[in-house]
C-alpha positions as CSV (number, residue, x, y, z in Angstrom):
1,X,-4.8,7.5,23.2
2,X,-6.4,5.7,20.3
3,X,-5.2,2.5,19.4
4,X,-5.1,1.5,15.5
5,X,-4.3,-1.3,13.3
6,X,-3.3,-0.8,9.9
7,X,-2.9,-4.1,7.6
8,X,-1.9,-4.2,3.9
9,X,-2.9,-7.4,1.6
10,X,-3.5,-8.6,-1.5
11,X,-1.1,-9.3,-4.2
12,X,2.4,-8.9,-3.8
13,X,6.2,-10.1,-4.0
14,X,9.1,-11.9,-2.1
15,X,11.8,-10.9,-4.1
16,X,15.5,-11.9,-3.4
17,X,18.0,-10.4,-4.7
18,X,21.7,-11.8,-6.1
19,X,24.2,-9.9,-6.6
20,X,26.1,-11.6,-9.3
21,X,29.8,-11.5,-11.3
22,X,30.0,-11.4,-15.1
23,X,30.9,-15.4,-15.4
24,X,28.0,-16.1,-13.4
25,X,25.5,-13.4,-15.3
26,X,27.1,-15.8,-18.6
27,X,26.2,-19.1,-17.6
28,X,22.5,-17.9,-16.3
29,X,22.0,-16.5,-20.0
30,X,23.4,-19.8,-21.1
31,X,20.2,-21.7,-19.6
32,X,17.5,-19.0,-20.5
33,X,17.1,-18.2,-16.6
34,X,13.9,-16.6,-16.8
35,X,12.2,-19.3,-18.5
36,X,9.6,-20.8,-15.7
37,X,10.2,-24.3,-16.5
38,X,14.0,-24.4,-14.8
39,X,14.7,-25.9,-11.5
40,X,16.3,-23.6,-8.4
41,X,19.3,-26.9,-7.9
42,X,20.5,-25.5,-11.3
43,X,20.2,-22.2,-10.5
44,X,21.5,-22.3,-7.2
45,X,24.3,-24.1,-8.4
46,X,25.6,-21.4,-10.6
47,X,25.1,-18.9,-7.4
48,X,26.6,-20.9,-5.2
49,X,23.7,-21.1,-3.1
50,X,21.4,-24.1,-1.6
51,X,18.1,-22.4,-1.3
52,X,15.9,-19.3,-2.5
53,X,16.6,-17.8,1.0
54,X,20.2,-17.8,1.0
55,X,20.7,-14.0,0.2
56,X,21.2,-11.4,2.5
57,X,19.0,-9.0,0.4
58,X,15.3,-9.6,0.3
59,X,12.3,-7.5,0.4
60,X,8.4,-8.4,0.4
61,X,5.3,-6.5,0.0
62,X,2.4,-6.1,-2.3
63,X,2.4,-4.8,-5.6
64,X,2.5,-1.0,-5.5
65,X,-0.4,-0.8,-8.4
66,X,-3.5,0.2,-6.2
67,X,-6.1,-2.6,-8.0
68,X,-3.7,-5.1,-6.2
69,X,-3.1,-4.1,-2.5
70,X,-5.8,-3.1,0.0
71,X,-5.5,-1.2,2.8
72,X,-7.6,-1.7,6.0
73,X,-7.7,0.2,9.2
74,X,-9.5,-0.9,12.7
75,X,-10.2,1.1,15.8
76,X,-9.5,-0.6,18.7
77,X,-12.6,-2.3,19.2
78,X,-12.1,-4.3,15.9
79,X,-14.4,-2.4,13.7
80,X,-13.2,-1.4,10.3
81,X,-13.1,2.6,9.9
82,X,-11.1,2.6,6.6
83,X,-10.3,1.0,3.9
84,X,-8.6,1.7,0.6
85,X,-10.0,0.7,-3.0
86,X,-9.0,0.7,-6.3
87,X,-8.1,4.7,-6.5
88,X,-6.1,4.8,-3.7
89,X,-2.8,6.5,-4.6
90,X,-1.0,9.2,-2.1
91,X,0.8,11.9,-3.6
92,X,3.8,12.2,-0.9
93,X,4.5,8.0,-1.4
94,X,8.2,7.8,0.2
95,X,10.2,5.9,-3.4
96,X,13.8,4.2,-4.0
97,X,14.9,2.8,-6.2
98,X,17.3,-0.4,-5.8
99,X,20.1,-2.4,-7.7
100,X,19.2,-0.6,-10.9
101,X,23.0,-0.2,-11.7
102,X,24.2,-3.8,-10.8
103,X,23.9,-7.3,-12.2
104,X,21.5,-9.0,-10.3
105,X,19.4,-12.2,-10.5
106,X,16.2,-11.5,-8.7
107,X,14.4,-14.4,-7.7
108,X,10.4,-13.6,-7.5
109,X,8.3,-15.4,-5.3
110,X,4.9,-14.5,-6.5
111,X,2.2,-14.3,-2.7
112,X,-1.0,-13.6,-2.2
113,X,-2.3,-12.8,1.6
114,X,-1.8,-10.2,4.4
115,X,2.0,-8.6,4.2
116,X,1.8,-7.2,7.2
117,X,0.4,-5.0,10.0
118,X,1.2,-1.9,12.3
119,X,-0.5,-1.4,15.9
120,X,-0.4,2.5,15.3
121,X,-1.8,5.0,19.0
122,X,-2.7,8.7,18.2
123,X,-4.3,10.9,20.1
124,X,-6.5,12.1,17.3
125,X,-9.1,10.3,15.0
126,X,-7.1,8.5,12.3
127,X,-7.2,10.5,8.9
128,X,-6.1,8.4,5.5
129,X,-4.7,11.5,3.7
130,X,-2.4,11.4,6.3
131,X,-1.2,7.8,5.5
132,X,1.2,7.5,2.6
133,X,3.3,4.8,1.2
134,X,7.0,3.5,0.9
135,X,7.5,1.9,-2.3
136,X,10.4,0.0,-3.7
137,X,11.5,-0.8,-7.3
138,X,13.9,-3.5,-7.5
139,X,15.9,-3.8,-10.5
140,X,13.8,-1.9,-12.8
141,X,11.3,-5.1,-12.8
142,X,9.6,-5.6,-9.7
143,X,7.2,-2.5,-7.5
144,X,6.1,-3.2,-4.6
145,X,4.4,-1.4,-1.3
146,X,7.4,-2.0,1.5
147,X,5.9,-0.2,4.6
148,X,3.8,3.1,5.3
149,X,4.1,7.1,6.7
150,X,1.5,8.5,9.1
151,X,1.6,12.1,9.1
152,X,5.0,12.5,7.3
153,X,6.1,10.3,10.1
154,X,7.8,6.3,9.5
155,X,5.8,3.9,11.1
156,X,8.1,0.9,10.6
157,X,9.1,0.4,13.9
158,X,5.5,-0.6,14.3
159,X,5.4,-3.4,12.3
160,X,4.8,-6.8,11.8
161,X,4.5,-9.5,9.3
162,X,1.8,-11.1,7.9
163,X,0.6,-14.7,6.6
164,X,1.6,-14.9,2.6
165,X,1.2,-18.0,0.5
166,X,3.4,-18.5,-2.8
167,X,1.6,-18.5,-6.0
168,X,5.0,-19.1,-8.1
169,X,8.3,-18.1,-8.7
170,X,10.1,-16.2,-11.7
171,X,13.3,-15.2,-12.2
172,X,14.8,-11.5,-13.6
173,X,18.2,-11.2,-15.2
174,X,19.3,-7.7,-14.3
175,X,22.4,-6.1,-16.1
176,X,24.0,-2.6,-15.5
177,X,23.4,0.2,-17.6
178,X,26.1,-0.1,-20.3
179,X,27.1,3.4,-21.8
């Protein structure tokens, strides 16, 4: 059995993810929400909320545009067999797309850094055009690379997070499609 491990950086997303009602989607429009200048206490206290974290529905992982995430695989001595560049785009990428029909206030926090990892065994030499990606569109306004497929197979089970820092935090008003 080969042992592998797989690790996607580079730029990427926390995004959380409020569900909001129609006098709360008012009062954010009120104070221009997604301008960068407004403090989370005011926020939060239209949400009902204390902090960014207080939201059942989260998801993190780099940006899904290939000149932002790198992929990087090591055998199991620690030497670097693979790694993606710029052009790297599967065809078979697993996609969903989330909250586009809600009212939503996302709350972007903007990382940089390793999003995490998978400790992959196969009892062949590891072959990237068998590793694809699971993407997630939030809201119509934020892509981002939320976990990988080894041979049509989901290796999430084999994951783990990394070490992100925040580079800053916008916010998205998201409404429902009104026909």
């Amino acid at each position: 059995m080969k042992k592998y491990k797989i690790s996607v950086s580079g730029k990427g997303s926390e995004t959380f993810v409020f569900p909001i009602n129609e006098e709360q989607k008012q009062k954010l429009k009120e104070i221009d929400v997604e301008k960068s200048d407004i403090d989370f206490d005011k926020i939060g206290s239209i949400l009902n909320v204390e902090y960014l974290s207080d939201t059942e529905i989260s998801y993190i992982g780099a940006y899904s545009d290939p000149e932002l995430y790198h992929i990087e695989v090591e055998n199991e001595n620690g030497a670097i067999i693979w790694e993606s560049d710029t052009k790297f785009y599967p065809e078979d990428n697993v996609e969903e797309y989330l909250h586009n029909d809600e009212d939503v206030l996302l709350v972007e926090d903007y990382q940089k850094g390793t999003f995490f990892t998978y400790e992959l065994e196969l009892e062949e030499e590891f072959n990237f055009a068998l590793l694809n990606l699971i993407t997630k569109e939030i809201a119509e306004r934020v892509e981002i690379v939320f976990g990988l497929t080894y041979n049509g197979n989901d290796i999430e089970i084999f994951k783990d997070f990394g070490d992100t820092w925040s580079k800053g935090i916008s916010y998205y008003l998201c409404e429902k499609y009104q026909e």
